[in-house]
FISE-327474 format. One record per residue (C-alpha): residue number from 1; residue in three letters; x, y, z. Coordinates in steps of 0.02 Angstrom, whole numbers, plus 32768, in hexadecimal, padded with zeros to 4 digits. Example, Ala and Ser with C-alpha at 12.3 -4.5 7.8 and 13.67 -1.06 7.14 Angstrom:
BEGIN
pos_code_u_v_w
1_ala_8267_7F1F_8186
2_ser_82AC_7FCB_8165
END
This chain:
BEGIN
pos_code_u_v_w
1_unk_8000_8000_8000
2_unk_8040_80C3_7FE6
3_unk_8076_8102_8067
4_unk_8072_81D4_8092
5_unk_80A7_8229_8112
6_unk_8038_82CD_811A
7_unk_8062_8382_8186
8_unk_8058_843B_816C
9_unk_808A_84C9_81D2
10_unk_7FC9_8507_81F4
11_unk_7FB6_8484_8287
12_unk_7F7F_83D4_8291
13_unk_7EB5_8412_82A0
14_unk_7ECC_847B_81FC
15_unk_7E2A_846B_817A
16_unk_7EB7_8457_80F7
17_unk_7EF9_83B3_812F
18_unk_7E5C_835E_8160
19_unk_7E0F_839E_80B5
20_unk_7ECD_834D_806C
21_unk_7ECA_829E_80D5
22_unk_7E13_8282_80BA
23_unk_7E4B_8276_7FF3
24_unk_7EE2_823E_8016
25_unk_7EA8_819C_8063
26_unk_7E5E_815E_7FD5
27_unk_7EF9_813E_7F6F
28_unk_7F5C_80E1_801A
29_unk_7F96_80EE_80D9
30_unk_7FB3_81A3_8121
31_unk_8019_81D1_81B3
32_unk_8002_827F_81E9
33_unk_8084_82CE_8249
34_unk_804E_8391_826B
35_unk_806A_8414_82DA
36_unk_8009_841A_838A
37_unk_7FFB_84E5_835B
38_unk_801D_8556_82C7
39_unk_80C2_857B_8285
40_unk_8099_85DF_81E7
41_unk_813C_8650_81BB
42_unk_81BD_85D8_8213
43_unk_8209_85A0_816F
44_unk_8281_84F9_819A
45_unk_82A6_8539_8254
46_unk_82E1_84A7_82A1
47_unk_82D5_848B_8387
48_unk_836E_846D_83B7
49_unk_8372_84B7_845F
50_unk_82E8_8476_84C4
51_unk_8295_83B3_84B2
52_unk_8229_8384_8433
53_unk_815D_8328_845A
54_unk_812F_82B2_83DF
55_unk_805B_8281_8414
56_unk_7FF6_81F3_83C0
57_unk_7F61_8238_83AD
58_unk_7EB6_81E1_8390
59_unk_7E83_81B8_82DA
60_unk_7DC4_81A7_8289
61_unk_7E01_8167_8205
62_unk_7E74_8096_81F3
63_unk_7ECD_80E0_8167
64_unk_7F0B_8179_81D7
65_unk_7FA4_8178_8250
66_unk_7F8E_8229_82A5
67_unk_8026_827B_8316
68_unk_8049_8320_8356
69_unk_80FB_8387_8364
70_unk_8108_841E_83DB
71_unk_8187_844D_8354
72_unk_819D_8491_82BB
73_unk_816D_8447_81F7
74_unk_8225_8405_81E7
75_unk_8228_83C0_8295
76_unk_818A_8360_826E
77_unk_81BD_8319_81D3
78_unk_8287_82E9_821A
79_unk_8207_828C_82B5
80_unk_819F_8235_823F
81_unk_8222_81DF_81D6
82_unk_8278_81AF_8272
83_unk_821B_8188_82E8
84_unk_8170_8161_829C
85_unk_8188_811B_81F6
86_unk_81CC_8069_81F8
87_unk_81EB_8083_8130
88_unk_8201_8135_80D5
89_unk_814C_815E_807C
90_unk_8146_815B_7FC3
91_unk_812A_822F_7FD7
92_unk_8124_82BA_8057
93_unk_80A6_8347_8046
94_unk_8078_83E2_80AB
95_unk_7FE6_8430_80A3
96_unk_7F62_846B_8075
97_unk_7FB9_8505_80AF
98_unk_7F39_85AF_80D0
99_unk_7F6D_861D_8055
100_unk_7FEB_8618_7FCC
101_unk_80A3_85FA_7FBC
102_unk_80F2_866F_7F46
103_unk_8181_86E4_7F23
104_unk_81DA_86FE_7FB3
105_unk_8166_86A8_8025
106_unk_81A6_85FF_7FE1
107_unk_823C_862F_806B
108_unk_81D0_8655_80ED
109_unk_8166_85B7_80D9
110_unk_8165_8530_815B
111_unk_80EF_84D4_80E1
112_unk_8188_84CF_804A
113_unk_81F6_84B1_80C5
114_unk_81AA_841C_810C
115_unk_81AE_83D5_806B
116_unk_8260_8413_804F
117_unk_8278_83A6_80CF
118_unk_8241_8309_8074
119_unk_82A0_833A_7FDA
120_unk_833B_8333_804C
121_unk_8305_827C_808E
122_unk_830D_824C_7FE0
123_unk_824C_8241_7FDD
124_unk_81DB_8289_7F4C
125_unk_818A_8314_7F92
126_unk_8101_83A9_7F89
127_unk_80B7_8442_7FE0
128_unk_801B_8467_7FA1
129_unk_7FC9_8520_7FD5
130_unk_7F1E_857C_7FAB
131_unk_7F10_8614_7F86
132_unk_7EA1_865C_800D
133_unk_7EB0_8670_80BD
134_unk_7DE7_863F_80DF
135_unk_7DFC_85A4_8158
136_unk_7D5A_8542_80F6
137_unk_7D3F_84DB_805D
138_unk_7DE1_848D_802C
139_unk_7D85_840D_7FDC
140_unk_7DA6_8427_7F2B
141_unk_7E59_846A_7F5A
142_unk_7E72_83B8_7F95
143_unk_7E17_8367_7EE4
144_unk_7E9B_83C5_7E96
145_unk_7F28_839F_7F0F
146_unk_7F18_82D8_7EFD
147_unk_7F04_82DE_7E40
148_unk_7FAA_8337_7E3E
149_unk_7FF7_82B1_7ECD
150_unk_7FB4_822E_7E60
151_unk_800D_8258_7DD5
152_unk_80BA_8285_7E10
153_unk_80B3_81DF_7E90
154_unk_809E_81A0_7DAE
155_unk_8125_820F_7D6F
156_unk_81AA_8209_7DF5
157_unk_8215_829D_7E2F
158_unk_82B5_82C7_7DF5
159_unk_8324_82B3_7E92
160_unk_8346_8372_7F08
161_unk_82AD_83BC_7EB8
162_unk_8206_83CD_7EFB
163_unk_8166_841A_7EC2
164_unk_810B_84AE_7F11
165_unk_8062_84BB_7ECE
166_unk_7FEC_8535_7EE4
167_unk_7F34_852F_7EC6
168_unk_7EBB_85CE_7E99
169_unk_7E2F_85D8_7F14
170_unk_7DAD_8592_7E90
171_unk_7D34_8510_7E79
172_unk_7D8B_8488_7E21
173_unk_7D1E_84A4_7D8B
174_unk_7D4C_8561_7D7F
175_unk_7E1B_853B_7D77
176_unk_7E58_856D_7CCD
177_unk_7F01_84F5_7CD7
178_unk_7F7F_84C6_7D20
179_unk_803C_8512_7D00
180_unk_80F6_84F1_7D29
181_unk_8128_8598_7D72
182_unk_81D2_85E7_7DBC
183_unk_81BF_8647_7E56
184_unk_8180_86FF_7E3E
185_unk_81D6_87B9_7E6D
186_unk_8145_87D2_7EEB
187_unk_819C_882F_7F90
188_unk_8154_8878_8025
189_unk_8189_8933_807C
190_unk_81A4_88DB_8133
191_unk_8152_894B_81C8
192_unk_815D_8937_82A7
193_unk_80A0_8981_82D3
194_unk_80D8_89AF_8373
195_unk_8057_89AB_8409
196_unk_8067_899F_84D3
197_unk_8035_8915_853D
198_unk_7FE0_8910_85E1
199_unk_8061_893A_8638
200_unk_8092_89D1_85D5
201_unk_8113_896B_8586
202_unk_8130_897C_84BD
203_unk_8116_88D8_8455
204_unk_812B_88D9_8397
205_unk_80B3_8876_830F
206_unk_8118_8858_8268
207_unk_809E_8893_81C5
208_unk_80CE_8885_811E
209_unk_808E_88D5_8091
210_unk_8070_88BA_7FF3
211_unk_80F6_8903_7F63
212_unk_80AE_88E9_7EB9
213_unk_8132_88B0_7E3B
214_unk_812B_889C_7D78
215_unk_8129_87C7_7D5C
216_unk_8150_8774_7CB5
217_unk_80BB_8708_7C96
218_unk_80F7_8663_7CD3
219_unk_811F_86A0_7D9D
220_unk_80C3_863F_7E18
221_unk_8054_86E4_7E4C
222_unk_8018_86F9_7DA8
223_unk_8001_8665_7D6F
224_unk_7F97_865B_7E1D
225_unk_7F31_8701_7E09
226_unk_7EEC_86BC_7D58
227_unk_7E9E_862F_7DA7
228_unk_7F22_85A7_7D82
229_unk_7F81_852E_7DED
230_unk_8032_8559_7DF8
231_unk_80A9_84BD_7E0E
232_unk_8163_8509_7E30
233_unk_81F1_847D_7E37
234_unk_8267_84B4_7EB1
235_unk_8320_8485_7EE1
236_unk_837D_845D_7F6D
237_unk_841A_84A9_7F3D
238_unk_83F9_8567_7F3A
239_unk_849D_8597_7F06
240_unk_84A3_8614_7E72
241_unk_84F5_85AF_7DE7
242_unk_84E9_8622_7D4A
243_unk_8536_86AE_7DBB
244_unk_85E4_8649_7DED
245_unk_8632_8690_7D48
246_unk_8608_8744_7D5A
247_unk_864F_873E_7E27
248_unk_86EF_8709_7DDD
249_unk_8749_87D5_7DEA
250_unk_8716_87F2_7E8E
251_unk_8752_8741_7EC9
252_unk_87EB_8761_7E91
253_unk_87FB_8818_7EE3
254_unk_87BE_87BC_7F99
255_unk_884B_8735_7F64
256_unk_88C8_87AA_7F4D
257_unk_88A0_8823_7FEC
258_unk_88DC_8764_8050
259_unk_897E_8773_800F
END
């Protein structure tokens, strides 16, 4: 039987993942290894100074192993393929993630990175997002989201790439198509709303707005915004190949400051 291991970064009692595993279970066994509590933002913090609580949790479901992490995305999945999983699953997936993950929030993500984190097991993996932050009907989201596990569980994954796939907030019927993207120019102008606490103490709430950018017309936001799924492929090794070449003067000036 397939085997998945299942988690996000919204919390184990997210409407994404039940809406996932309920579709999920129809195509093998799921273990779901979640969060006990959001971590939205954390990107692939690992906890490294304090202990780690792994919790079986009761399941409705025989095809669905549930357990909790008071950790992060990365610590759940690093948990679950060793000390959960008697076998690694034939793919990791994170999700359904409220609200999308594109441009630069693809390094913020705890949902990418938990499946960055499968990727680096050597397991095919995918974070799949929808484009809304409404908490309610991730049904069709979840049509869409097995389809597209079906078919790469098919087609394999090139080894240190994973997908991150995100899903317009449509009825299925109303999606136009479905797109291989590269990750957009959207930024955000960072802000600290500052405010005082009870005790006339100051506290800080991060914001982040908005910057509007011109996108070529295969970026994962636009792609998004006309009512397609965007599937990015996304690599492990971030370093900036087609640059090496052009670094190659000022190497040589740092070089010869050593000497």
């Amino acid at each position: 039987m397939t085997t998945f291991l299942l988690t996000n970064d919204d919390g184990y009692q997210s409407p994404g993942l039940a809406a996932l595993r309920d579709k999920l279970v129809t195509l093998g066994q799921v273990y779901i290894v979640a969060p006990e509590s959001e971590q939205s933002g954390v990107s692939h913090a690992l906890t490294l100074m304090r202990p780690l609580r792994l919790t079986k949790r009761q399941s409705d479901h025989e095809r669905v192993k549930l357990f909790t992490v008071d950790g992060t995305p990365a610590d759940c999945v690093k948990l679950a393929l060793d000390k959960v999983l008697q076998e690694p699953p034939e793919m990791v997936i994170a999700g359904i993630n409220r609200g999308a993950n594109t441009g630069v929030n693809i390094l913020y993500s705890g949902t990418v990175a938990a499946a960055t984190e499968g990727t680096l097991a050597g397991i095919p993996s995918i974070a799949l997002s929808r484009a809304s932050l409404d908490n309610t009907d991730f049904g069709d989201a979840a049509s869409v989201g097995v389809n597209i596990i079906k078919n790469v569980l098919e087609a394999g994954l090139p080894s240190s790439l994973m997908l991150n796939v995100n899903i317009p907030n449509l009825k299925r019927a109303e999606l136009r198509s479905c797109l291989i993207t590269h990750q957009g120019e959207r930024r955000y102008r960072d802000s600290a709303v500052e405010n005082t606490d009870p005790r006339h103490l100051p506290y800080y709430w991060l914001k982040m707005t908005k910057i509007e950018f011109q996108e070529d017309p295969l970026s994962d936001d636009t792609v998004l915004r006309q009512g397609n799924i965007s599937i990015t492929p996304l690599l492990i090794d971030r370093t900036a190949h087609s640059s090496i070449p052009n670094l190659g003067t000022l190497q040589k000036k740092i070089a010869a400051g050593l000497s």
